[in-house]
LOBA-807624 format. One record per atom (N, C-alpha, C): residue number from 1; x, y, z; atom name. Coordinates in pm, 1 decimal. Layout:
NUM_X_Y_Z_CA
...
//
This chain:
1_-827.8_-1246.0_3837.2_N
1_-769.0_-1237.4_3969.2_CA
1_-697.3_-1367.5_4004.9_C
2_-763.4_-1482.0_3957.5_N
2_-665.3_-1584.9_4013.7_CA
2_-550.8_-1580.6_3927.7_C
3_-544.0_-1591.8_3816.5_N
3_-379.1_-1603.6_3752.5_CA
3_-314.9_-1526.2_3762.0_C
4_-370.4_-1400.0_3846.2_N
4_-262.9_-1304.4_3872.5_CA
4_-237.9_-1328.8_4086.7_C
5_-316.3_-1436.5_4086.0_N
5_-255.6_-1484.6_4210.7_CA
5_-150.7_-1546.3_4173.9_C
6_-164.9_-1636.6_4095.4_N
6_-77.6_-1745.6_4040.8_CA
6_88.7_-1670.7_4020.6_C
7_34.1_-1592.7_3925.6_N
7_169.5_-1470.3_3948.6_CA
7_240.1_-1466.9_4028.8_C
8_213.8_-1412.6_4129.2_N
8_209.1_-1315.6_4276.6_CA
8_286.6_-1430.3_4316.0_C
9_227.6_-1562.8_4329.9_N
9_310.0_-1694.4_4410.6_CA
9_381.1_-1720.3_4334.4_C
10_421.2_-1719.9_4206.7_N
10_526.0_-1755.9_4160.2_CA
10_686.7_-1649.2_4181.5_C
11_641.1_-1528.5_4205.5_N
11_732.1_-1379.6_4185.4_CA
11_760.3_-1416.4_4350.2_C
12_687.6_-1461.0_4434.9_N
12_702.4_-1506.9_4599.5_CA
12_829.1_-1611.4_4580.5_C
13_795.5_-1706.6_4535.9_N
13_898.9_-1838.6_4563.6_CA
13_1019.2_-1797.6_4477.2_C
14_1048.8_-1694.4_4384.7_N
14_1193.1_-1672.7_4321.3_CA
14_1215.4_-1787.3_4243.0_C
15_1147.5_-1854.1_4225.3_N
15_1200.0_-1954.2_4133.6_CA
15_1076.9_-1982.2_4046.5_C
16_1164.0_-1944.5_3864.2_N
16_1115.3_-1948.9_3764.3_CA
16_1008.6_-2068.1_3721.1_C
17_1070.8_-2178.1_3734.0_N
17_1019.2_-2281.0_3647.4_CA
17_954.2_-2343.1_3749.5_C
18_908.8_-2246.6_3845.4_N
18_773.2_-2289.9_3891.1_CA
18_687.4_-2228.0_3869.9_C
19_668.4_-2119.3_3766.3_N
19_577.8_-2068.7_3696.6_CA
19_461.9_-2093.9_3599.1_C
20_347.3_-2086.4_3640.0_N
20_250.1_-2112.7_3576.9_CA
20_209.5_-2030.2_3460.7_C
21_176.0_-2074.6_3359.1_N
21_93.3_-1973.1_3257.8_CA
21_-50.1_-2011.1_3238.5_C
22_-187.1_-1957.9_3159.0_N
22_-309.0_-1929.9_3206.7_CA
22_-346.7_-2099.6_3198.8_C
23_-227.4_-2225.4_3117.7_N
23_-286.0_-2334.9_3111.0_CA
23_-291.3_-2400.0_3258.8_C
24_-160.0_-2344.7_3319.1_N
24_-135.1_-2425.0_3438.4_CA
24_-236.1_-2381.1_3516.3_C
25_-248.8_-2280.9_3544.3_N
25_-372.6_-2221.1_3653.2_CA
25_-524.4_-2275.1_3620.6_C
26_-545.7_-2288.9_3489.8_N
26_-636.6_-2367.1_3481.5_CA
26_-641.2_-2509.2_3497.1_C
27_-541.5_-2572.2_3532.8_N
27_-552.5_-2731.7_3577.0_CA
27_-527.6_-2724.7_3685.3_C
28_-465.6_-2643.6_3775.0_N
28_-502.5_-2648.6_3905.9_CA
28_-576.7_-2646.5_3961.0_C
29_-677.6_-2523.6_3855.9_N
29_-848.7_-2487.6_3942.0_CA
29_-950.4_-2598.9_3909.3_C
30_-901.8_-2715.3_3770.0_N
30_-977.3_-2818.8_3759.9_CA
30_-985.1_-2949.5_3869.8_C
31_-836.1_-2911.7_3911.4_N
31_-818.3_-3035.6_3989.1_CA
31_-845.9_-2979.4_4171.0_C
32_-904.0_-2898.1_4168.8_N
32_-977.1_-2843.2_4297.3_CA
32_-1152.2_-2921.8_4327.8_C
33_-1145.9_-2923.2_4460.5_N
33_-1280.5_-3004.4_4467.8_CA
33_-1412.4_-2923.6_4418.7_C
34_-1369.2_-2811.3_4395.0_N
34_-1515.5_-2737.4_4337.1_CA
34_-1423.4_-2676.6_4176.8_C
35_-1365.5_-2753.1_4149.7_N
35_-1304.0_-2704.2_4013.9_CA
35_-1370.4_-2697.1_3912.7_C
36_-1450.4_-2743.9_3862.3_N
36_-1576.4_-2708.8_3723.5_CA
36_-1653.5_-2620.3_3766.5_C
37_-1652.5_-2528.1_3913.6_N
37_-1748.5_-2444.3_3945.5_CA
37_-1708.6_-2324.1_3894.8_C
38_-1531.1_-2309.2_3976.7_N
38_-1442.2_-2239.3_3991.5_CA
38_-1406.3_-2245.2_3782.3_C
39_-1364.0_-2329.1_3751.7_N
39_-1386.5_-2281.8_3578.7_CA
39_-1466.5_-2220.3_3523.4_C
40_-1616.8_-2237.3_3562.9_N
40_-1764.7_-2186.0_3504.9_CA
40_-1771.2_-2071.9_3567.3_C
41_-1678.1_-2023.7_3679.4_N
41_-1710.2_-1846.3_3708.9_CA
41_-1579.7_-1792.4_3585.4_C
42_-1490.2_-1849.5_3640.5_N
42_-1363.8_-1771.7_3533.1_CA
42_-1409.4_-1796.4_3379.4_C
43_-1504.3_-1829.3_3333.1_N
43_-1532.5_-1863.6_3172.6_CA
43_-1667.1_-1749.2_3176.9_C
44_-1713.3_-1727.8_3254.7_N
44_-1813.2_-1634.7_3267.5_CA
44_-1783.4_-1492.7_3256.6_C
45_-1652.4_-1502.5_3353.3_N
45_-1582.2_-1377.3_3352.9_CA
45_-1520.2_-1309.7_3265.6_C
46_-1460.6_-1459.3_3138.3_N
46_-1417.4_-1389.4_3065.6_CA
46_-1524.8_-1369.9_2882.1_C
47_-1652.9_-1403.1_2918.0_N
47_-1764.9_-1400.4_2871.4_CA
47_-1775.3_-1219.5_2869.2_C
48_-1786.8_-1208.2_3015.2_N
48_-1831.3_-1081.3_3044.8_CA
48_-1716.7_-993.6_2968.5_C
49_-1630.0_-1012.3_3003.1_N
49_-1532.0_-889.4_2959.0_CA
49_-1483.1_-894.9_2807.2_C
50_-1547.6_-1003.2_2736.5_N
50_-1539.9_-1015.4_2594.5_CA
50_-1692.5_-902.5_2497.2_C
51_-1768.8_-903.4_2599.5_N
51_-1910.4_-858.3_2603.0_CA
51_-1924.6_-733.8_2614.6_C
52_-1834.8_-649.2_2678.4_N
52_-1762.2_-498.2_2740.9_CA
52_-1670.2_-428.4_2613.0_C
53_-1601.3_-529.0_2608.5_N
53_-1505.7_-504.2_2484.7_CA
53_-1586.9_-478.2_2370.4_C
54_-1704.2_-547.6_2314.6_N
54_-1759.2_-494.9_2183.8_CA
54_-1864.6_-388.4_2236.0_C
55_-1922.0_-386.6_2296.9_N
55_-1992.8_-254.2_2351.8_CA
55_-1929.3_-125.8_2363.9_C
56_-1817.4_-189.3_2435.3_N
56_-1692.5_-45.4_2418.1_CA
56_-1647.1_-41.7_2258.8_C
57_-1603.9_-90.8_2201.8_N
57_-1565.5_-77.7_2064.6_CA
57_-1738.0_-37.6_1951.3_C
58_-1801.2_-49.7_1966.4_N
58_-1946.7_-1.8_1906.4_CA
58_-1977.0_105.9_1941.6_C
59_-1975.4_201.9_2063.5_N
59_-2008.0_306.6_2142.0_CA
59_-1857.2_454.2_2112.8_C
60_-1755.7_336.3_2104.9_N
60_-1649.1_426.9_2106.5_CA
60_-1610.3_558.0_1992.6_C
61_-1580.8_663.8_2006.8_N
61_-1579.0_754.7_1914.6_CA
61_-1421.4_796.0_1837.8_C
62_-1422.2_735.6_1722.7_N
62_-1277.1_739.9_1708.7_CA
62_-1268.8_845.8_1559.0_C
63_-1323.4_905.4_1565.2_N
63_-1333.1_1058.2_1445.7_CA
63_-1269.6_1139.2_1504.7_C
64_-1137.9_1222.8_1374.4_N
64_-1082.3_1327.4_1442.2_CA
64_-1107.9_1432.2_1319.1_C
65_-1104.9_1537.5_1451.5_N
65_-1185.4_1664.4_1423.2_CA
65_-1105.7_1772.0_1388.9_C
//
């Protein structure tokens, strides 16, 4: 959700090369006063959805009949 804020404000201001990609958004959220917090949820998050992905890929049924 945040780098697709990051998005969102960049597609707002019309101007390109103020565009962030997932490095920039992450040094912004470092250089925030709760920024190693705000990293340790988004590293969690993407913990979790790395964690989903092989559960879904182990469970998934890909035999055709």
């Amino acid at each position: 959700m945040i780098v697709g804020l990051f998005l969102c404000i960049a597609v707002w201001r019309t101007d390109p090369s103020q565009a962030q990609g997932l490095g920039g958004a992450l040094s912004v959220l470092a250089g925030q006063p709760f920024g190693p917090w705000l990293l340790g949820t988004v590293a969690l998050g993407l913990v979790g959805y790395g964690a989903y992905c092989l559960i879904n890929a182990g469970f998934r049924d890909t035999s055709i009949d």
